[in-house]
N, C-alpha and C positions, 0 to 999 in steps of 0.2 A: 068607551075606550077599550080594545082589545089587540091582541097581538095574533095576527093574522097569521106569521110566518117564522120560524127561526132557523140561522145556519149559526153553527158553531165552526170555527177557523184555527185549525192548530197550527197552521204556520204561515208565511206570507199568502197574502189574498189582496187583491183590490183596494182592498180597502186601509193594511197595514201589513207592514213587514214583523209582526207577534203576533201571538191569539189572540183574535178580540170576534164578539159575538156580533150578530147582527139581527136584531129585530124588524118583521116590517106591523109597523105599529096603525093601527084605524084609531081616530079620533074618534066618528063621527060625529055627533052635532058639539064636542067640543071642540073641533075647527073652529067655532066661532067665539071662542071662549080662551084668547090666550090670559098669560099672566097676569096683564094689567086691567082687565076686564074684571080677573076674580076678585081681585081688589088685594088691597092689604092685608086682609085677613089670613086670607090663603098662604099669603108668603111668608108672613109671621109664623103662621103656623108651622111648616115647612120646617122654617130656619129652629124653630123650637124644637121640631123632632129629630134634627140634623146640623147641627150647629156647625160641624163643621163645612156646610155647604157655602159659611160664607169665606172661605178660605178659598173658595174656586177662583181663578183668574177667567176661564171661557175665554173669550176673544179681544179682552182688555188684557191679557196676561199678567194681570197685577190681582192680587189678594181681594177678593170683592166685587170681582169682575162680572162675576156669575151674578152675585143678586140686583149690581146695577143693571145688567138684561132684562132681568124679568120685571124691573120698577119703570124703566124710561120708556117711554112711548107709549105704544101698545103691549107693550113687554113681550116674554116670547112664549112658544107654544109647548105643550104638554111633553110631547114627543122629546125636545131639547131639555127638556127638567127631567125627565124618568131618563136619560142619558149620564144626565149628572148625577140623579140620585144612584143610580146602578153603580155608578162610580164608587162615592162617598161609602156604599153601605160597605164595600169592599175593604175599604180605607179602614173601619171603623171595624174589621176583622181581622185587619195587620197586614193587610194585601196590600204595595206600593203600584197602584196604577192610577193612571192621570189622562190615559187617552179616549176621545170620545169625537164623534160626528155625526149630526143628524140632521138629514136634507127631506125636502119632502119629495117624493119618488114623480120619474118622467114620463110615467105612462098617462096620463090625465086622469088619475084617480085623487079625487078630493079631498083632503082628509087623511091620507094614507102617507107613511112617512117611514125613512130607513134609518131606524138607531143602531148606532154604532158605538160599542164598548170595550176596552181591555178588559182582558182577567187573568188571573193567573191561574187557579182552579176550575174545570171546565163544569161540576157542579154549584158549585160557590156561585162562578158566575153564572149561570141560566136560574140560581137561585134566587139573584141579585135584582138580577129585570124582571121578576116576578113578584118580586116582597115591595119591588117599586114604584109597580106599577099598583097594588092594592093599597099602598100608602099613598099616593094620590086621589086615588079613585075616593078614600076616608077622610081626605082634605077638605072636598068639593065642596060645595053647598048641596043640602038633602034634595035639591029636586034634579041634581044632576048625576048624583051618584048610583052606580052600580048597584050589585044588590053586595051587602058589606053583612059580613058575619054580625047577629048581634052582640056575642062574647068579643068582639076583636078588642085588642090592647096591644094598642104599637110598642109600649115598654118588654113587654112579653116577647113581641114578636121578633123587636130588634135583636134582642139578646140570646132567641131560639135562635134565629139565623147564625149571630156569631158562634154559638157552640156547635152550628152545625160545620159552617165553614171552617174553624179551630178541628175538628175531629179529624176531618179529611187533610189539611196541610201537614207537611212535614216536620218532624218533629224540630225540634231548636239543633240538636244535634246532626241529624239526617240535612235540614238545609244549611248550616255552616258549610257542611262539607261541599255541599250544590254551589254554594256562593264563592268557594275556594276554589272548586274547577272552573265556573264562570268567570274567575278573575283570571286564570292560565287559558283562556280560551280551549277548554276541554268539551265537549257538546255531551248532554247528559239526556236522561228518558226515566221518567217512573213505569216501572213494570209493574205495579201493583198498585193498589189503594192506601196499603202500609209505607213501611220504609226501605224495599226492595225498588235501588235507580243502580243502573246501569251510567255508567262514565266509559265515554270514550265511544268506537264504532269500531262492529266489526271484530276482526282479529286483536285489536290493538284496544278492544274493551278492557275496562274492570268494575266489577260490582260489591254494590258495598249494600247493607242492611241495617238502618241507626249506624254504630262504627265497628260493626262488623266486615269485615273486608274481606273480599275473596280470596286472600293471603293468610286468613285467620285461622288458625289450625285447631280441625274440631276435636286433637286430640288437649290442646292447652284449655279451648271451652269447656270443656268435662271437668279438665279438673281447674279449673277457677270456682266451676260451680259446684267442685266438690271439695266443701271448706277443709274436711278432715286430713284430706290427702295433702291439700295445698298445706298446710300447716305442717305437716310433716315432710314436704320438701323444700320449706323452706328455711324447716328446723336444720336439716341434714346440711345445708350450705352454709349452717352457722347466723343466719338472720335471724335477728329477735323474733321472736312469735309468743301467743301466751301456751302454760299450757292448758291443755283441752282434753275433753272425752265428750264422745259421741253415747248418746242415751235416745230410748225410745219409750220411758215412762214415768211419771213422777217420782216412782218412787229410788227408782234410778237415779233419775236428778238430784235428787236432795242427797244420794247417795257419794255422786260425784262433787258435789257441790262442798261437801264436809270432808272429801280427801283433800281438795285444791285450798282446804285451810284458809279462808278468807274470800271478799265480796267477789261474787263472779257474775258475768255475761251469759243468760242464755237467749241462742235467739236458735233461727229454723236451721237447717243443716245447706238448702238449697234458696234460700231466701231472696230477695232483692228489696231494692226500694226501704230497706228499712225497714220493712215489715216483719211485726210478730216479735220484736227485740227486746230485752229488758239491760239494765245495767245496773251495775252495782246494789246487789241483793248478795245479804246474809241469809234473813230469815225463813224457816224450813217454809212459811203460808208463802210469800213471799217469790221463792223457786219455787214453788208448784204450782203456784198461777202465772208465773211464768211460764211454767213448758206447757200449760196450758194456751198460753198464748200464741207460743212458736208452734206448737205442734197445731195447731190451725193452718199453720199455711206447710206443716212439713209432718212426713213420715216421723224423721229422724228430727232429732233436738240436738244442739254443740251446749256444751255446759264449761266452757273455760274460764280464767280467772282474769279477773276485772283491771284494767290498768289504767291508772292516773294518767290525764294526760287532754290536751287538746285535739280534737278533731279535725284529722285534715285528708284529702285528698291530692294524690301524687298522679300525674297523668306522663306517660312514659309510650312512645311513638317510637317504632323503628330502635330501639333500645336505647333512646335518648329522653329523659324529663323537660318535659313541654313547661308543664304548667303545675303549679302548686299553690292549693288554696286553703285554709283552714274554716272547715263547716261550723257552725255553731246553732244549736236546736233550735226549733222553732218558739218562743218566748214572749212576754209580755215586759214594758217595765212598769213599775208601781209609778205612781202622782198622786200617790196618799187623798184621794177623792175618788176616782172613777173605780168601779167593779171590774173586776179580771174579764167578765163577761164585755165590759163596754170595750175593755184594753183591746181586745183581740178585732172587734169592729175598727176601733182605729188602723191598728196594725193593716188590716185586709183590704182600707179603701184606699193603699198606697196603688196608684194606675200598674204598677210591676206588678202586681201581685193577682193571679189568677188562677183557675180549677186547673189542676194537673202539670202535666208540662207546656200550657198553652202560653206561658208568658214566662220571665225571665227569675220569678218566684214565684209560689207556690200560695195558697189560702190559708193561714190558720185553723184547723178545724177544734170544736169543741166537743169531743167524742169522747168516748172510753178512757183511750189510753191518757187524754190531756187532766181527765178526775184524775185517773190513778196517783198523775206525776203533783196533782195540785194537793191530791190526801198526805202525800207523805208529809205536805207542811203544813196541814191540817187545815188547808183552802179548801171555797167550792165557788164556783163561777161568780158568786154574789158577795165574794169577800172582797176589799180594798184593800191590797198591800201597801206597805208603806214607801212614800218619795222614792224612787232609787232602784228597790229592789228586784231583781230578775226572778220572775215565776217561769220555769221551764216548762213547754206543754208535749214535749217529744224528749225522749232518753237518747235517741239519736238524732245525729244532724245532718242529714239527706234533704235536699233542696225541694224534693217531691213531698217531706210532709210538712214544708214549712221554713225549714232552714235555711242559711242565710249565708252566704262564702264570701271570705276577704282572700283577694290574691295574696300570695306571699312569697309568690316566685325568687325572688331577687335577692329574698333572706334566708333562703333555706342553706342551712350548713353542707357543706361538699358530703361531708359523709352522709348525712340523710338524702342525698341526691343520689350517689353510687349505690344506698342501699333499696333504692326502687328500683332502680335501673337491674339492678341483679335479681330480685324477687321477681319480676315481670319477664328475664328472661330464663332464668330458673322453670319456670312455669310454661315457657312459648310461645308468650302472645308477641302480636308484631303490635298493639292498641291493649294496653292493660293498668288499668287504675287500682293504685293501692291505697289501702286503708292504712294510715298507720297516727295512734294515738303519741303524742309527746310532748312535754311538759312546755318546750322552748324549742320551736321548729327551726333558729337557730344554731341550737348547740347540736353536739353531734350526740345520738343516742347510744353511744359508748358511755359519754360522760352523765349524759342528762335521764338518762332512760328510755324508755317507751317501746311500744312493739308494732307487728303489723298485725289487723286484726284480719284482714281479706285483700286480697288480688282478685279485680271484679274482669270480667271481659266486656265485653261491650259500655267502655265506660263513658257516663253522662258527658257534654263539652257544654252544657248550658252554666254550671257555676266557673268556669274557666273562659267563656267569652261574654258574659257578661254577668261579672260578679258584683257583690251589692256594695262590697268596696275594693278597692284595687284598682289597678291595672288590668284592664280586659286581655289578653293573653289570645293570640292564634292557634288556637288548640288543634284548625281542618287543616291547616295551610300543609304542615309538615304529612298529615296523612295521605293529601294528594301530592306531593312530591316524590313519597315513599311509591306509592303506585305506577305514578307517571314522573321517574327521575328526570332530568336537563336532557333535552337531545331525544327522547323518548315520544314517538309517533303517538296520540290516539283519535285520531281520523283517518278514513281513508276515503281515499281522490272519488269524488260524486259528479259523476255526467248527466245532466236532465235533459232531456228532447221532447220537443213538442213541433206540433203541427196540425194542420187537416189531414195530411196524407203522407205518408211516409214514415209515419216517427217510428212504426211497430218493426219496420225492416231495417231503420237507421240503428235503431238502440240492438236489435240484433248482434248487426253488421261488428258495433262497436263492442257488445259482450263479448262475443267470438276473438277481432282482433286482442282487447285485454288479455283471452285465454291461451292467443297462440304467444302473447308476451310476459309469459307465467304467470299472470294472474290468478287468484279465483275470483270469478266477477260473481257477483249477487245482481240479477237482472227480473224489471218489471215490464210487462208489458199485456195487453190484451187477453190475451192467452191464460195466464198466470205467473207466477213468482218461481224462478231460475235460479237455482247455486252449483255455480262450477258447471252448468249444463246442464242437469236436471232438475224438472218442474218439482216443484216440493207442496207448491197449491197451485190450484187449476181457477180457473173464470178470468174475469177481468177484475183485473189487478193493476190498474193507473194511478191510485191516490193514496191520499197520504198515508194510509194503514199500510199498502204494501209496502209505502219506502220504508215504513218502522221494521217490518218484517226482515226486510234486506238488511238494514242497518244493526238489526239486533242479531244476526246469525254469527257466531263465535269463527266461522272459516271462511270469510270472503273478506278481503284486504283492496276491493276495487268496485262500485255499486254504479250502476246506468240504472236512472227512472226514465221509463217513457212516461211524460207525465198529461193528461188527457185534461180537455175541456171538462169536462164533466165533475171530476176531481176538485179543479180549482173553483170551478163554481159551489162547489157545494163545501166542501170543507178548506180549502188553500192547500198549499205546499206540503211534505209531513217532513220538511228538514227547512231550516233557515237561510240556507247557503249552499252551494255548491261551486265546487273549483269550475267546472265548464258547462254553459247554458248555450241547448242550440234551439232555433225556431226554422222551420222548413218551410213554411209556406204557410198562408194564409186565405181560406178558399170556402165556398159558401156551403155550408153544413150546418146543421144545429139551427139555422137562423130561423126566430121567430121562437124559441124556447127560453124560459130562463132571464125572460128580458133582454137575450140578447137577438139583437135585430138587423144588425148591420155586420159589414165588414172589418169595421173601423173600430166595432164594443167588442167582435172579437179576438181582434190582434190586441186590444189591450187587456182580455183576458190571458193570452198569449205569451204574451213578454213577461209575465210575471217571471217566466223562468230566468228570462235576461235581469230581469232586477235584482234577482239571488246570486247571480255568476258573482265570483270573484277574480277568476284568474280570466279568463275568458270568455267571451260572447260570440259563441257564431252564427253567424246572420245571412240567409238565403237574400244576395244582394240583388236576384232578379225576381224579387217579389219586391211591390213597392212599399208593401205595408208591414212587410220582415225590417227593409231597408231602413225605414223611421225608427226603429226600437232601438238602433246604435245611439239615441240620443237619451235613452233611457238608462243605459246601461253604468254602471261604476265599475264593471271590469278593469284589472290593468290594458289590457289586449284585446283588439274587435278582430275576428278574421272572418273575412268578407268570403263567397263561396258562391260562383257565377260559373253560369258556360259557356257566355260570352266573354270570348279573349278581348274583346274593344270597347268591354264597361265601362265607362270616363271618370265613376267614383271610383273603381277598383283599381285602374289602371294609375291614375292621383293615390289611392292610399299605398300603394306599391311601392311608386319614385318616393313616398315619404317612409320608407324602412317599414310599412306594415306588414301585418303577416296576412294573406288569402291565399286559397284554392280555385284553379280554373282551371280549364278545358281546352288544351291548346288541340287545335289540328297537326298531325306531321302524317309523315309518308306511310307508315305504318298504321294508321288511325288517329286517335284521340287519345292522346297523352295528360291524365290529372296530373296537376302543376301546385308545387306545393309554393308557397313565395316568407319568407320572414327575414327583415334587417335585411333587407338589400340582395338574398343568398334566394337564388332559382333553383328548387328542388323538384327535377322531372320522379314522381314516383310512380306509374304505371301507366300501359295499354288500358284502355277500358273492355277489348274486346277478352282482356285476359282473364276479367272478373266473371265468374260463370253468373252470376245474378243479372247479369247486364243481356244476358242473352246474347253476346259474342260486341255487343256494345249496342247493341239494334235496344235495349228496353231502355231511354233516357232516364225515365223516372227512379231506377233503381241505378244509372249513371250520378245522378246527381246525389243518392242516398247513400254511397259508397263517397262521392266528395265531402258529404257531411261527416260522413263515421271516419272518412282520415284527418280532415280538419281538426275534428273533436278530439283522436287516440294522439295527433302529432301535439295539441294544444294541452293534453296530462301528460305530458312527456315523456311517450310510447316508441318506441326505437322505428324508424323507415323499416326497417326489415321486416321486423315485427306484423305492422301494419300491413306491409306488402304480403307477408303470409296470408294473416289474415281474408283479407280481400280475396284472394285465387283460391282460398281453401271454403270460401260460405259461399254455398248456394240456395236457390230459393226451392228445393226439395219441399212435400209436405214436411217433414220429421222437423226439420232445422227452420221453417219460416212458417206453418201453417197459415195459407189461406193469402199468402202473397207471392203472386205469379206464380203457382205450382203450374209445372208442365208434366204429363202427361204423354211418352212417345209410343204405349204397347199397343196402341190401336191404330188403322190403317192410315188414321186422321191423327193429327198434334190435338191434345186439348189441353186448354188454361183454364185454368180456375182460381178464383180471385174474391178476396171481400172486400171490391170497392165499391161504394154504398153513396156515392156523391160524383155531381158532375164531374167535377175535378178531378178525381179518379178513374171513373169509369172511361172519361175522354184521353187520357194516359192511356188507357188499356185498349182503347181503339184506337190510338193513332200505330200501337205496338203493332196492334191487328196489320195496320196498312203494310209496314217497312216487314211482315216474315208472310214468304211465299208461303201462298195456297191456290188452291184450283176455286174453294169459293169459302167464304167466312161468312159466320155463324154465331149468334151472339144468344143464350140465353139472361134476359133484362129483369132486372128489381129495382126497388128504393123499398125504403125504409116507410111503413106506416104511419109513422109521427113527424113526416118530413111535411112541406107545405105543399101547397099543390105544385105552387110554380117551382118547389124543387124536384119536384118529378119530371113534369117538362125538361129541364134542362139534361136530368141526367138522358132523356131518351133524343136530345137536340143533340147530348154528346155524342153520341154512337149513329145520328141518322145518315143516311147516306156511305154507310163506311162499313157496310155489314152487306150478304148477301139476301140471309133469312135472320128474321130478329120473333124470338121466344117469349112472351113477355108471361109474369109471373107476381107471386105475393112471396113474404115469408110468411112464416109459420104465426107467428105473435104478430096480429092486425093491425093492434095500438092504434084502436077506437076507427080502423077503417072497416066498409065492409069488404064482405070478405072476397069479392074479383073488384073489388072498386081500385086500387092499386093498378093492376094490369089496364085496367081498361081507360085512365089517366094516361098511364105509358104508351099505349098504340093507338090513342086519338093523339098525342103528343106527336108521333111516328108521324102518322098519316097528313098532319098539317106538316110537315118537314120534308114533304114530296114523298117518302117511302110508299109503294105499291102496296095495297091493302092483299097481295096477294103474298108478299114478303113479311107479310104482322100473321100470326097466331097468340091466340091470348090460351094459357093455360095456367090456372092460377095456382096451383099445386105444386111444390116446389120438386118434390121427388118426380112427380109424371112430366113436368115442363126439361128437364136434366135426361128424364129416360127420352124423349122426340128428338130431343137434339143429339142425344149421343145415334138415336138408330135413323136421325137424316144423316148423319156425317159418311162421309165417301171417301175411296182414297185420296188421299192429296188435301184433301180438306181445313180448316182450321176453327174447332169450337173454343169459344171463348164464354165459360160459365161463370157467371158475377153469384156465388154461392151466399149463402147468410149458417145454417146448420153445416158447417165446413165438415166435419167429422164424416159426418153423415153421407155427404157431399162427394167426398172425396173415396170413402169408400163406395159408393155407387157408380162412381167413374171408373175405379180401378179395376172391379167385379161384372164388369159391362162385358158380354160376348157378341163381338158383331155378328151377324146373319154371315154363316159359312166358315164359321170359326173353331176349331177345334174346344170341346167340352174343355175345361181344365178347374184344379180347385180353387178356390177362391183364396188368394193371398192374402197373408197377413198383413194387416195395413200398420205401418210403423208409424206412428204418432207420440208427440212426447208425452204423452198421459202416464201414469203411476202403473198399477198392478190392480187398475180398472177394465172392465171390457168395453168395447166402442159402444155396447148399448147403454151400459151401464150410465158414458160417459153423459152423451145425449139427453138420458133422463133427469142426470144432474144439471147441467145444462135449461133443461125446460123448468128444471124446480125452480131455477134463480139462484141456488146456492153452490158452493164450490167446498172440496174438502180436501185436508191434508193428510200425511200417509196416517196418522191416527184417529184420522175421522171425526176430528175438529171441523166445526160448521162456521163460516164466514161469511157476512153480509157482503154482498155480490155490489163491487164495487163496478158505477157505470160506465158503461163502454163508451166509446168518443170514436 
């Protein structure tokens, strides 16, 4: 049993609308060996290392569901158990996921099977399926098993896992706040492995760190953490404080400790967590092993006076008290029989209690400081205290070494509320937790006493949302309202586009109109990653990495993904949703890759983007296989997008008040026709769009129907739009590598990266409808393409060409190296084309230089490029025979403050970089 394959899935995929992984799992000769064969033994065992696995429902949906599978019949196969175990081990790391599916795969491979997982951690989970797969594999019977560590020990392993999974999740604090945007529908992103997530998109972000906020003022963090100072401004405002002196040596301390006249506090100057702290100490050994102890974790030592009083913490948000808890140390109680040592074992195997902040308390530890606090009563781990008695193992009561918080919210006296609230804004935090010790957290500390001992920044919310008694207490809710008030955007309008062909010029089209309608768009597409109009990374840039890119740029308030085949195959979506999903066409490329084979596997890789729409779905309703995915969709609105005026479904969703785009005929040409509620909206000529080539290029007719569809469906103003449209054209600079024209030569030449029938046949029919004296076509496809899709592309073009160039690119991918070309013009030559109209030239630069130096006046070369750069500057640079010598123009392309050779090289490497020369796995092209 091994795992052949895996894709990790960070947002909708095929397979689910969240992350979930996908294994392709081999049996082999355990194919013949499902659950009921292994017998009982196996499943016992199973249930013994995984108890909770019998909580599964599986396809009974009931409690137990899952083990009656693998007992009735033949029971079920390996692949469906390492599904669920991947699950379970999640579960048993504090992960809430439940989703799983495992078929066995349609190719005719025996044995071979596709699991399907949720996760929320995207190491955790590929952790999951791996620790599940060798806990199976140690189940087996010995003649079946793997080769299996002989140290292994499941007990070990289970529990390395959980702390590895524990290490990487967010802290209790950092996910409260995640779950508090979740519940306002705020869309969030960890930027880091820490506690650095991003809330919101875009412009209309905000970032938070644990409960640090991007509002948090790193002059109030200084001095939170600078206790001396704090204490002295919030002596000045008249708030209790004790007093204090700052010392940097023992003998200081003892110094200080004998002016303050009575039992005093030292802990570190910069401390946290508790650490390094002592309390209530007289005597001179006493304070010196003390600042021994603080001066471990600090330069400087506080040596101030000690104050009676109960331990609580005050949590103060936005300059209002949230939440109030009173901490109390970490402790044992006596039962006048058991040893302090066994007390503490009881205490730890409460299921709350775990290493660090990984759970909602902390572990007991029996270290140093827990002798120190047990000597002064003259314990040692192996003494019995008596029935009753509280043995304290911590001088402080911080939840990290142990401690324990009762809410007290609802009792705390008015003046001990106003006086956090002013200490915390005395200081500037907009999130600042105050220490303050006092006798009766009800009375007020006028009457009753008590002081604050620290104003912390960044303070815990794990004893205020789930305290060990109380009232659990909202301690995110008000920080994410502070951030994102009522009424307050933080999303911004997400357009996705897909297709075979088009999408790269669609999602263009619709950048540009966004930026003639004040936008800043953030735009993905082939090319590379777009803000405001300039590339910021270069390659291809289709998946979900680049839409995080876009989405995390702090100045764009509007994002279009072009989102590619490729992408979603390999990884899903890289956002959950978007307000308008378009699909253009669905046309044979890729097929026979990936497992996908048909027409039909890839329109429903396709629609994935229609299943994320929310507000909208638009759907190329003269494709038939666009047309079906209106039944996929949960949009409020479908708007249909045809260039036939006498569509019978268009023409039906119209009279019933829907909204479509089509292509009326009038006097003046071809009129795009907007329709929604009943209301005929003529919004332009097509010959007015310079992309359209005066309206003569359909293909970019219909891609301009889509980017209005789509700008009218974000609700983008007609005018807007209509700017848009007359102002983009298919220039290299502004579309590289779709329909660039070409007029300085005596001949028109295009140049093109259509790469599939589909396209290429678009680009000759274009050929047909613009005068020339004789058309000229240099031919590619793509090395990884199948045979029979080379044929087609050269069925596309035959007959419709005068002389046809045929060629390779540059990267074979696994053909040889004229084997490509010479596919293409035996293809011709069965197509009727004269063997005298085929030239095979497999070189891509010398097959571009023959046809530039056949072209004649009047002429029209149409180059199907692949190295466009490259391409394009060799067209520009081109001097016909009897042309005036001139220097070679600068080719304006949207590249950075790179050189076109520079570019090219990048290009060849497979990598793509940003203006800081950040390296980027080179996301696949479609």
């Amino acid at each position: 049993m091994r795992i052949l394959n895996r894709n990790v899935y960070v947002g909708p995929s095929q397979y689910a609308k969240f992350p979930v992984i996908r294994l392709e799992l081999d049996l082999g000769e355990l194919e013949q060996w499902p659950t009921a064969k292994l017998g009982e033994g196996f499943i016992s065992a199973l249930l013994d290392a995984l108890p909770g696995l019998a909580e599964h429902g599986c396809s009974y949906r009931e409690p137990g569901g899952f083990v009656r599978r693998m007992r009735e019949g033949e029971g079920t196969w390996l692949g469906h158990v390492l599904e669920h175990v991947a699950i379970e081990l999640q579960n048993e790391a504090g992960e809430d996921v439940t989703f799983g599916k495992t078929r066995s795969v349609d190719d005719g491979r025996a044995g071979v099977y596709s699991v399907v997982y949720e996760y929320e951690q995207r190491e955790e989970g590929i952790a999951a399926g791996e620790l599940a797969l060798r806990l199976l594999d140690s189940l087996l019977p010995e003649s079946l098993r793997s080769a299996i560590d002989a140290d292994w020990n499941w007990a070990q392993e289970r529990d390395d896992f959980i702390h590895y999974a524990q290490r990487r999740a967010l802290g209790p604090s950092t996910a409260s706040l995640v779950r508090a945007a979740q519940e306002r529908g705020i869309p969030w992103m960890r930027l880091n492995e820490q506690s650095l997530v991003q809330l919101g998109q875009g412009k209309y972000q905000q970032r938070i760190q644990a409960t640090v906020t991007g509002r948090t003022s790193h002059i109030a963090v200084e001095l939170a953490c600078d206790k001396e100072e704090t204490n002295k401004i919030l002596s000045a405002q008249g708030l209790p404080v004790p007093q204090q002196h700052l010392v940097q040596s023992a003998d200081a301390a003892w110094r200080a400790a004998r002016r303050l006249d009575g039992p005093v506090v030292v802990k570190p100057y910069n401390g946290n967590h508790g650490r390094g702290i002592t309390i209530n100490i007289s005597a001179e050994a006493d304070v010196r092993a003390a600042f021994e102890a603080a001066h471990a974790h600090s330069r400087s030592v506080l040596v101030e006076t000690y104050m009676e009083g109960e331990d609580h913490r005050l949590l103060v948000v936005n300059g209002e008290l949230i939440a109030a808890t009173k901490r109390t140390p970490g402790h044992v109680v006596g039962d006048g029989q058991s040893t302090i040592a066994a007390l503490i074992e009881v205490v730890n195997s409460d299921p709350r209690r775990g290493v660090g902040h990984e759970k909602v308390l902390t572990r007991l530890k029996l270290d140093r400081e827990a002798e120190l606090m047990m000597e002064r009563k003259g314990y040692t781990a192996a003494s019995v205290p008596p029935a009753g008695e509280i043995v304290y193992l911590r001088s402080t009561a911080n939840l990290s070494t142990g401690g324990t918080a009762t809410d007290v919210t609802d009792i705390i006296h008015p003046d001990n509320r106003a006086m956090a609230e002013r200490a915390v804004r005395a200081i500037g935090l907009d999130v600042g937790g105050v220490d303050f010790l006092s006798p009766n957290i009800a009375e007020s500390y006028r009457r009753a006493g008590g002081g604050i001992c620290e104003v912390n920044a960044a303070p815990g919310f794990r004893m205020h949302i789930a305290p060990s008694e109380g009232t659990p207490r909202d301690a995110a809710g008000p920080v994410i309202d502070m951030l994102f008030p009522a009424g307050t955007p933080s999303r911004v309008p997400i357009a996705a586009v897909t297709g075979t062909n088009g999408k790269t010029t669609t999602a263009r089209m619709l950048a540009h109109i966004a930026k003639m309608a004040g936008y800043t768009p953030g735009l993905t597409t082939t090319d590379g990653v777009y803000i405001d109009g300039q590339r910021t990374v270069e390659g291809d840039m289709t998946g979900p990495v680049s839409a995080r890119m876009v989405l995390a740029d702090p100045t764009i308030d509007f994002a279009v993904l072009e989102t590619a085949r490729g992408g979603l195959l390999r990884a899903g979506m890289g956002v959950s949703e978007v307000n308008v999903g378009a699909v253009i066409n669905v046309a044979s490329d890729h097929l026979g890759l990936k497992g996908i084979d048909t027409l039909e596997q890839l329109a429903e890789i396709k629609r994935i983007v229609i299943e994320v729409a929310n507000d909208c779905a638009v759907l190329n309703a003269d494709d038939p296989n666009v047309l079906k995915m209106s039944a996929w969709t949960d949009a409020k609105v479908i708007c249909y997008v045809t260039m036939n005026p006498s569509h019978p479904l268009v023409r039906e969703h119209i009279r019933a008040g829907g909204r479509a785009c089509a292509l009326e005929a009038g006097v003046n040409g071809h009129m795009i026709t907007l329709y929604d509620k009943g209301s005929h909206i003529p919004l332009m000529w097509t010959h007015l769009i310079p992309a359209t080539l005066e309206g003569r290029a359909l293909h970019n007719v219909q891609n301009a129907m889509i980017a209005a569809a789509m700008g009218y469906s974000m609700g983008i103003k007609l005018d807007a739009i209509r700017q848009g449209l007359r102002t983009f054209d298919t220039t290299f600079f502004q579309a590289p590598g779709r329909m660039n024209v070409f007029n300085e030569h005596p001949f028109k030449v295009i140049m093109d990266y259509a790469h599939n029938a589909h396209a290429v046949g678009m680009m000759a029919d274009l050929a047909q409808r613009l005068d020339a004296q004789r058309r000229i076509v240099v031919l590619a496809g793509p090395g990884d393409r199948r045979d029979q899709d080379l044929v087609e592309i050269a069925q596309a073009v035959a007959g419709k060409f005068d002389h046809y160039i045929c060629r390779r690119d540059d990267s074979l991918r696994g053909r040889d190296g004229d084997e490509v070309p010479r596919i293409l013009a035996r293809a011709l030559r069965d197509a009727g084309v004269p063997e005298a109209a085929i030239t095979v030239i497999p070189d891509e630069q010398e097959a571009i230089e023959a046809g530039l130096q056949m072209g004649k006046p009047g002429d029209l070369l149409v180059i199907f490029a692949d190295a466009l750069t490259r391409s394009w500057k060799q067209i520009i640079r081109f001097q016909p025979d009897g042309a005036m010598p001139k220097p070679a123009p600068k080719v304006e392309t949207p590249a950075l403050d790179t050189t076109l050779d520079a570019q090219i090289v990048a290009a060849m490497e497979g990598v793509v970089r940003d203006e800081r020369g950040l390296r980027f796995e080179r996301e696949e092209a479609d």
